[in-house]
SESE-653310 format. One record per residue: residue number from 1; residue in three letters; chain; z, y, x of N, C-alpha, C in turn. Coordinates in Angstrom, 1 decimal, m for minus. Layout:
REM SESE-653310
num | residu | chaine | n_up | n_north | n_east | ca_up | ca_north | ca_east | c_up | c_north | c_east
NUM | ALA | A | Z | Y | X | Z | Y | X | Z | Y | X
...
This chain:
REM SESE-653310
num | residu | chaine | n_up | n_north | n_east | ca_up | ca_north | ca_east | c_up | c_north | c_east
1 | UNK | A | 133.4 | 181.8 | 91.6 | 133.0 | 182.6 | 92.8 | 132.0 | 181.7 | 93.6
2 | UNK | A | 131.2 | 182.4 | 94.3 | 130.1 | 181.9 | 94.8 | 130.5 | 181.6 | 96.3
3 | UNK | A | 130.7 | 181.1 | 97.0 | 130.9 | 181.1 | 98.2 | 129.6 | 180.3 | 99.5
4 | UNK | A | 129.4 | 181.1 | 100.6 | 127.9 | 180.8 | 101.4 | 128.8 | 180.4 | 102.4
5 | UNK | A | 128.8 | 179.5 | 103.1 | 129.9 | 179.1 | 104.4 | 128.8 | 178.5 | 105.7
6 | UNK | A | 127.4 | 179.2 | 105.6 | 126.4 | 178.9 | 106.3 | 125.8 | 180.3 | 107.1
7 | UNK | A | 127.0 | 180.6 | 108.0 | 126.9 | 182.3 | 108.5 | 126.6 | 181.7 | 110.1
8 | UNK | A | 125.2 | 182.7 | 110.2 | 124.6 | 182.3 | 111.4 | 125.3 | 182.6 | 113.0
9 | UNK | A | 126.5 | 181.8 | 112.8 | 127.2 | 181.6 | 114.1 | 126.8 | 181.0 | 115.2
10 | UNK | A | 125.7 | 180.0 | 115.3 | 126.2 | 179.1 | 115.8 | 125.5 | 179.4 | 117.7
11 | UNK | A | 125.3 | 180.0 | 117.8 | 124.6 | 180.8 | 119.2 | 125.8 | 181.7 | 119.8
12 | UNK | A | 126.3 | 182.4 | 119.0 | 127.6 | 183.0 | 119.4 | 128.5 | 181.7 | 120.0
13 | UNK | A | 129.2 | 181.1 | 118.8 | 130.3 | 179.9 | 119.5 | 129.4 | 179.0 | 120.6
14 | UNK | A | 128.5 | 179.1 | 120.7 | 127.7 | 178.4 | 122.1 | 128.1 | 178.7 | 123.3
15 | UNK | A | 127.8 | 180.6 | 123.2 | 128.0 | 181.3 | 124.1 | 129.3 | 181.3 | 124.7
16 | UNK | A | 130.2 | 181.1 | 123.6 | 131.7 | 181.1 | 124.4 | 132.1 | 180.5 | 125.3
17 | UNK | A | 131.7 | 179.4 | 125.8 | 131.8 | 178.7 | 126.9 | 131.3 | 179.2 | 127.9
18 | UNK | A | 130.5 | 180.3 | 128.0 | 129.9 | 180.6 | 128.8 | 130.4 | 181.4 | 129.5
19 | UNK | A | 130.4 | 181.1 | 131.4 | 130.8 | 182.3 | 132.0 | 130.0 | 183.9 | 131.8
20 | UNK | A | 130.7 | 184.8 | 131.0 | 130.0 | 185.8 | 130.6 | 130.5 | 187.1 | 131.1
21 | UNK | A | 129.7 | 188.2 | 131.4 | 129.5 | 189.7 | 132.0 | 130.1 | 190.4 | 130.4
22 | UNK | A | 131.2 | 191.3 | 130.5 | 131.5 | 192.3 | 129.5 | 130.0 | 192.6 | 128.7
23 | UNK | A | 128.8 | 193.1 | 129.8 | 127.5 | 193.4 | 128.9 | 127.2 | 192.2 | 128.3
24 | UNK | A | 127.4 | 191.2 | 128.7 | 126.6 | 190.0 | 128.1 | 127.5 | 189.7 | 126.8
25 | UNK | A | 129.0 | 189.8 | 126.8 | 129.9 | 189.6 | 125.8 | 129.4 | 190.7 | 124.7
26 | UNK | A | 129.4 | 191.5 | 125.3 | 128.7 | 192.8 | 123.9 | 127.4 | 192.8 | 123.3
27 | UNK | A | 126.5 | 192.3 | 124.1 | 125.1 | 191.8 | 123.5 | 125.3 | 190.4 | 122.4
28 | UNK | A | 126.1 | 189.6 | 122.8 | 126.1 | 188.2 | 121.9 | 126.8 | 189.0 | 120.6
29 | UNK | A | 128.0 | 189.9 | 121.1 | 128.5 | 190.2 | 119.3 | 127.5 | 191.5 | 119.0
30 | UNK | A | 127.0 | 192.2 | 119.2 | 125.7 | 192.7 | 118.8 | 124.6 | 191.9 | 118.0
31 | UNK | A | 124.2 | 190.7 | 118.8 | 123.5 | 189.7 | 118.1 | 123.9 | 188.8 | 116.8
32 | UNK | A | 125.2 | 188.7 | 117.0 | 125.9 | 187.9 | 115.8 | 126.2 | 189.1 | 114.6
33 | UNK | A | 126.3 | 190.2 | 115.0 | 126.0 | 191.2 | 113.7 | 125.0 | 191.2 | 113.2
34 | UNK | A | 123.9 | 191.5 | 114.1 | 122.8 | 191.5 | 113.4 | 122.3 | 190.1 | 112.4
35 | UNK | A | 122.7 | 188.9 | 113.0 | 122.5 | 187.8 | 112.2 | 123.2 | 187.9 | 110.9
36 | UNK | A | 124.9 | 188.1 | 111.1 | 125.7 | 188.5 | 110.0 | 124.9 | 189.2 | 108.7
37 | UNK | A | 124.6 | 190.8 | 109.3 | 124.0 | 191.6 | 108.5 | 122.3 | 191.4 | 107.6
38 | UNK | A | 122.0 | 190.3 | 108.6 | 121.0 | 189.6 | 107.8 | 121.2 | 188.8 | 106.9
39 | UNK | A | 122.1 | 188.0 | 107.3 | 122.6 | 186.8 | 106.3 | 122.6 | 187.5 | 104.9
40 | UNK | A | 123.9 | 188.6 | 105.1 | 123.8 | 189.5 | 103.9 | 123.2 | 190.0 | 102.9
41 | UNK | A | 122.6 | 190.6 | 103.8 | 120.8 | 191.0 | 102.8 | 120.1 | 190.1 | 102.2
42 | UNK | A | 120.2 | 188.3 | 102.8 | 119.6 | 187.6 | 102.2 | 120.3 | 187.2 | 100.9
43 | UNK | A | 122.2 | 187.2 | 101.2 | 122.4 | 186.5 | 99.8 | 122.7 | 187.5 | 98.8
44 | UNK | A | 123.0 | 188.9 | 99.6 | 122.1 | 190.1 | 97.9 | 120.5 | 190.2 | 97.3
45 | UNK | A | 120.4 | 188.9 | 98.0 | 118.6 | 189.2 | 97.1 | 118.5 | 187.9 | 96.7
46 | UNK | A | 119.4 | 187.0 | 96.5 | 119.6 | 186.3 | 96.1 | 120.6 | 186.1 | 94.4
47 | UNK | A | 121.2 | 187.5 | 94.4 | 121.4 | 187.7 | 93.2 | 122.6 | 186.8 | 92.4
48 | UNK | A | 123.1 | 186.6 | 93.4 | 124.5 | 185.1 | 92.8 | 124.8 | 185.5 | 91.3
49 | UNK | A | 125.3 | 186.8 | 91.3 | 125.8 | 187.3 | 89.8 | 125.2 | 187.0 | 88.8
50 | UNK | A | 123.7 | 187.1 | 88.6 | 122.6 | 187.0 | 87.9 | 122.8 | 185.8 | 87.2
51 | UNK | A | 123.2 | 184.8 | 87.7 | 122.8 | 183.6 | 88.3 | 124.0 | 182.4 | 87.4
52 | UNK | A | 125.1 | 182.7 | 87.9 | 126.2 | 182.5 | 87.6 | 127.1 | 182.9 | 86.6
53 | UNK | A | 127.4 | 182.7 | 85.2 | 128.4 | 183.5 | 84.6 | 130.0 | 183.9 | 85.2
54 | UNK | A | 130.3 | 185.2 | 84.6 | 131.2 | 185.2 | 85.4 | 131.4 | 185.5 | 86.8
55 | UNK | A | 130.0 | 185.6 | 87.9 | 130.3 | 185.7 | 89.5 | 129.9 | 187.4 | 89.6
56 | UNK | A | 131.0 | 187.7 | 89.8 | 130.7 | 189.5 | 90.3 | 129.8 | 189.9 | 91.4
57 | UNK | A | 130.4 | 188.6 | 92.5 | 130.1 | 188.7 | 94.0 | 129.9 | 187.4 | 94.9
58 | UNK | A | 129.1 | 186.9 | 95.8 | 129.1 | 185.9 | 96.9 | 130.0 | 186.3 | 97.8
59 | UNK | A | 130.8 | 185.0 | 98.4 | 131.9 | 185.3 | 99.7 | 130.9 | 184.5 | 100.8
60 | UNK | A | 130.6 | 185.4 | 101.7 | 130.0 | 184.6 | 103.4 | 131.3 | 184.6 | 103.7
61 | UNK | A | 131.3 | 183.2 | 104.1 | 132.8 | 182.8 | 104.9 | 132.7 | 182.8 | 106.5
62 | UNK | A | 133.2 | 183.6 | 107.2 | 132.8 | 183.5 | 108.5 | 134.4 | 182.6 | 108.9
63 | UNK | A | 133.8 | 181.4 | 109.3 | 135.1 | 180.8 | 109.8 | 136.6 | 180.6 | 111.0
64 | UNK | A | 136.3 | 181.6 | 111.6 | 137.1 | 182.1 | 112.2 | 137.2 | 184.0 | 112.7
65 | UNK | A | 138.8 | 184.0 | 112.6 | 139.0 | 185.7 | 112.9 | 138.2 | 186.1 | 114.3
66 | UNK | A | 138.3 | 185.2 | 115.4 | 137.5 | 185.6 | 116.7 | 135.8 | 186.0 | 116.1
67 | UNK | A | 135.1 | 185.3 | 115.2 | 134.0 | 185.5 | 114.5 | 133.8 | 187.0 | 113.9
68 | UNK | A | 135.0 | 186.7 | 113.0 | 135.3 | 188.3 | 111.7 | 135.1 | 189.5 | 112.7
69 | UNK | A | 136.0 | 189.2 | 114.1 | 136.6 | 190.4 | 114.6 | 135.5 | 190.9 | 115.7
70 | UNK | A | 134.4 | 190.3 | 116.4 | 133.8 | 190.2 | 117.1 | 132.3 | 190.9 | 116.4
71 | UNK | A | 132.0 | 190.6 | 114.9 | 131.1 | 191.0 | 114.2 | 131.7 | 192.4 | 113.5
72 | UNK | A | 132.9 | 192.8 | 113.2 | 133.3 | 194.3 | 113.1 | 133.7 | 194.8 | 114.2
73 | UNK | A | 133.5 | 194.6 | 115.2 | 133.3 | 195.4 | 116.9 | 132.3 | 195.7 | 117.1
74 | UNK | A | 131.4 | 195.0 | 116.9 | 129.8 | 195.2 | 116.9 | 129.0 | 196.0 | 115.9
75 | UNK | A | 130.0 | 195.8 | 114.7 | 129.1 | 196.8 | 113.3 | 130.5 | 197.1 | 112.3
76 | UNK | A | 130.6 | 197.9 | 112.6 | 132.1 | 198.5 | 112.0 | 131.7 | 198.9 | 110.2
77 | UNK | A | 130.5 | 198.7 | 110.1 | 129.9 | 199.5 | 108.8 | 129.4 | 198.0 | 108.0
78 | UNK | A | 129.7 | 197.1 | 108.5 | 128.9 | 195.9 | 107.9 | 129.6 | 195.5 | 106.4
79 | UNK | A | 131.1 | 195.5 | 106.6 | 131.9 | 195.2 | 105.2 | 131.1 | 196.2 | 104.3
80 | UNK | A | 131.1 | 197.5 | 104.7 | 130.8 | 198.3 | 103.4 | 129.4 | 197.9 | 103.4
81 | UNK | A | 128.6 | 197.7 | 104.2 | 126.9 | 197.0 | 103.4 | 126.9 | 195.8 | 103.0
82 | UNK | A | 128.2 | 195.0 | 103.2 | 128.2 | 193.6 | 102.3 | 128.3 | 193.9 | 100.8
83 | UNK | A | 129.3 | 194.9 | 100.5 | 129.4 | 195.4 | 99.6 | 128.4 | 196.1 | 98.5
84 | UNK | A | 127.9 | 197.0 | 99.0 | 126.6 | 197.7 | 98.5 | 125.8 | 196.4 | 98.1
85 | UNK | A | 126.1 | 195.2 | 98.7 | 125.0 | 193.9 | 98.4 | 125.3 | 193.0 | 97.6
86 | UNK | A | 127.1 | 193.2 | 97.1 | 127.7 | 192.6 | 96.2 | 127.4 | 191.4 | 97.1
87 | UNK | A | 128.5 | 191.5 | 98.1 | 128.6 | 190.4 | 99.1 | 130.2 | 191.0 | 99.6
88 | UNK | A | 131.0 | 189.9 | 99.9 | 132.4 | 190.1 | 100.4 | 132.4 | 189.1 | 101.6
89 | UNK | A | 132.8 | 189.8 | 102.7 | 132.7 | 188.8 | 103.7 | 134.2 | 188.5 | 103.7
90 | UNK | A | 134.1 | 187.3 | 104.2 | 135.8 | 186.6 | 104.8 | 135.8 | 185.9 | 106.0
């Protein structure tokens, strides 16, 4: 299995320290999806399978559930286009 453990967090966990407005909380996980959902597309074109005998799919490791849960609030549809990418997120 392929695993990417370089998921573009790192502006999000910045933010958390930050005294933040509900809008402001919703725009950073908005933004961290969109990075998420980039990420993705990059390592479906990146073709792990191809590549690797044996690898069906790449795992993006998103390192914490506050992460997981914050990027499926923001894009509830993202697992299933990780998928379509032959990408599994965790």
């Amino acid at each position: 299995i392929a695993i990417d453990f370089k998921a573009p967090i790192n502006e999000f966990l910045q933010r958390m320290d930050d005294e933040l407005s509900e809008r402001d909380f919703k725009d950073i996980k908005t933004g961290l999806a969109a990075a998420v959902r980039g990420h993705v597309k990059k390592l479906g074109e990146r073709a792990y399978q191809e590549n690797i005998k044996g690898c069906d799919f790449v795992i993006l490791f998103l390192p914490s559930e506050a992460v997981f849960s914050a990027t499926l609030n923001a894009d509830p549809s993202i697992v299933d286009f990780a998928a379509e990418k032959n990408v599994g997120i965790a």
